[in-house]
C-alpha positions in Angstrom: 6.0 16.4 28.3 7.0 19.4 30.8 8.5 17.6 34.5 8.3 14.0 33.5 10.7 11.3 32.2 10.5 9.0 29.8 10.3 6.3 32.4 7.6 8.1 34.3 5.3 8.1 31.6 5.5 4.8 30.4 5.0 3.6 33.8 1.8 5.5 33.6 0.9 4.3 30.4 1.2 0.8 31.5 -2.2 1.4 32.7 -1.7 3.2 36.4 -4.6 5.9 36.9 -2.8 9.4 36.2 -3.9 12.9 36.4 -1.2 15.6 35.4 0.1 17.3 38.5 -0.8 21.0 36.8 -4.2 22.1 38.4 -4.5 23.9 34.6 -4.5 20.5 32.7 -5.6 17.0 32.9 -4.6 13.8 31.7 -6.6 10.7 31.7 -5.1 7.3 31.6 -4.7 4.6 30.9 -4.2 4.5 27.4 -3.2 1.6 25.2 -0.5 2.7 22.9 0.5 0.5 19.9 3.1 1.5 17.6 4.4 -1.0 15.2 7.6 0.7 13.2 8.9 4.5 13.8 11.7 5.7 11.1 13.9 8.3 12.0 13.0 12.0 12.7 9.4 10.5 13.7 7.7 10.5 17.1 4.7 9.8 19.1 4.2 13.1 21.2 1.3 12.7 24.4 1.2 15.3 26.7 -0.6 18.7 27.6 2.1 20.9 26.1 4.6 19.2 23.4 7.6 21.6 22.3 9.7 20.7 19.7 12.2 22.2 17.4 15.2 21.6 15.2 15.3 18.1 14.3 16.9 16.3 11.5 17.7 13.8 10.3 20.3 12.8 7.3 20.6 9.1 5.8 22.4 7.0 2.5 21.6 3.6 2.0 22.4 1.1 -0.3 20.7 -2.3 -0.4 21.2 -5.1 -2.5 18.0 -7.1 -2.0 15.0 -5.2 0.2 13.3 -6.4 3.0 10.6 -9.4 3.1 7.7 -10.0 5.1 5.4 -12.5 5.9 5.5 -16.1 4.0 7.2 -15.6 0.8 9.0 -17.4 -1.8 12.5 -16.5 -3.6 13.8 -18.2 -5.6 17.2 -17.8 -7.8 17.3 -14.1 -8.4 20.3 -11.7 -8.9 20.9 -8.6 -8.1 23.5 -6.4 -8.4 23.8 -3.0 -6.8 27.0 -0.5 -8.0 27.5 2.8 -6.1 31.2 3.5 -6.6 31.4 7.2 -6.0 34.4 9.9 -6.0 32.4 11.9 -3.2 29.4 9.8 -1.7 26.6 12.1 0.1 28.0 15.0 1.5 25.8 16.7 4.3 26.4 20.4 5.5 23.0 20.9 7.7 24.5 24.1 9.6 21.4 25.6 10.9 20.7 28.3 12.9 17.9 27.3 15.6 15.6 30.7 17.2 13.6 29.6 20.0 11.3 32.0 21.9 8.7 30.9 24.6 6.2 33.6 25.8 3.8 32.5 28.7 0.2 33.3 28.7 -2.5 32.3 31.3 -2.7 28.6 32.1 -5.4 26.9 29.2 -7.5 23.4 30.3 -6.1 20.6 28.5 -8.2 17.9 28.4 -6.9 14.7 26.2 -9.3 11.3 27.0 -9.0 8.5 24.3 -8.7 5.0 25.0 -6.7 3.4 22.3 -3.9 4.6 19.5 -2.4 2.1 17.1 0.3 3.5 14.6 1.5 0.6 12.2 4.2 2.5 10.3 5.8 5.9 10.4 8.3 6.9 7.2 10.7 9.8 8.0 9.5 13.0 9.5 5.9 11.8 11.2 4.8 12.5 14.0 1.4 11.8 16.6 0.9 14.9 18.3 -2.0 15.0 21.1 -2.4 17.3 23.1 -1.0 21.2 22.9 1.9 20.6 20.2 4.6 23.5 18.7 6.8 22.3 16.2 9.4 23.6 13.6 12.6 23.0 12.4 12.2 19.5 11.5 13.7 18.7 8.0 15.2 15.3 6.5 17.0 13.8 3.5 17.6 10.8 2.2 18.9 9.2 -0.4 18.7 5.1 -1.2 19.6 2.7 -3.6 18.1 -0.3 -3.6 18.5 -3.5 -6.3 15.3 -5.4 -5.1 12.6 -3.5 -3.6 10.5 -4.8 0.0 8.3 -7.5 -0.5 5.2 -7.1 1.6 2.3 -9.3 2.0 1.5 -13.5 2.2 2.3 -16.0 -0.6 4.3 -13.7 -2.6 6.4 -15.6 -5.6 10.0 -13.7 -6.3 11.5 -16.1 -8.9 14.2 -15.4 -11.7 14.4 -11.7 -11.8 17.7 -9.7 -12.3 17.9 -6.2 -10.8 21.0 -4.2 -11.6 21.3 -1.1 -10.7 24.3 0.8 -10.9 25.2 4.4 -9.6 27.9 6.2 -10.4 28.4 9.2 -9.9 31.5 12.2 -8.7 29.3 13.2 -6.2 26.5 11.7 -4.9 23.5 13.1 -2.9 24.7 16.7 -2.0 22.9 18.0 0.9 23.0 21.6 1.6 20.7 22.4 4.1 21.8 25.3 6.1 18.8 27.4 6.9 17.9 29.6 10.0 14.8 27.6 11.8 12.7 29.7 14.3 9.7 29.7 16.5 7.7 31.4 19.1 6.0 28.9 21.9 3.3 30.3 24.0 3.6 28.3 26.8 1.1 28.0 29.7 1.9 28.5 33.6 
């Protein structure tokens, strides 16, 4: 959001009575915002005029036994996870980032909801309200996992043996050098 902090707008989101300070756009709060899990390279984006470019995001993971939710049973299970690598995920993301704002004549934004609940956002999401420009954004991952999440109530995870083994001279290359441009029209 153009001229406000992050502490600014969560002050107003708490449920203060805002109106942007732009005669050319208007906010309405308050707004009850619920977001329950962001991964990375994701976002929730409120404003008149959201600008952005050139993320990314890179990850490796290796897990033995995934996560569990809720009321579950395990029970005497093995798992074994081998990733013995000569070279393990090497990551070159050298890119070359273009950004060009133009300004045109002030547009009315008007953005009125009362409520936005996100329960889960995997890599690369985003909520966007309002006047949104984005590129750039790219991510790569790469995971090994022996036992898999466990989601849900009264699940039964009893006796299983997951091996998994990984072994390679090199692992997850990531060559990800691209140029990444874009061309904002911004108001005011």
């Amino acid at each position: 959001m153009i001229g406000y902090n992050r502490d600014h707008i969560c002050n107003r989101i708490r449920g203060v009575e805002c109106r942007e300070m732009k005669d050319s756009n208007a906010m309405n709060f308050p707004v009850n915002l619920q977001v329950g899990s962001v991964q990375s390279c994701s976002g929730v984006f409120i404003g008149a005029q959201n600008v952005t470019y050139g993320w990314s995001s890179h990850s490796k993971s290796n897990v033995g036994f995934g996560s569990v939710q809720s009321s579950n049973l395990i029970y005497r299970n093995f798992t074994v996870l081998q990733d013995q690598d000569s070279i393990d995920t090497p990551i070159d993301d050298r890119d070359v980032h273009v950004f060009t704002q133009t300004h045109r004549k002030p547009q009315i934004t008007n953005i009125g909801f009362q409520s936005m609940n996100v329960d889960s956002m995997a890599q690369n999401a985003g909520v966007f309200v309002g006047d949104s420009n984005l590129t750039g954004w790219d991510t790569h991952q790469k995971s090994n996992t022996g036992s898999g999440a466990i989601s849900g109530n009264r699940n039964a995870d009893i006796g299983n043996v997951s091996i998994n083994c990984d072994q390679d001279f090199i692992d997850a290359p990531i060559n990800d050098q691209d140029i990444k441009s874009g061309l904002f029209h911004r108001s005011g």
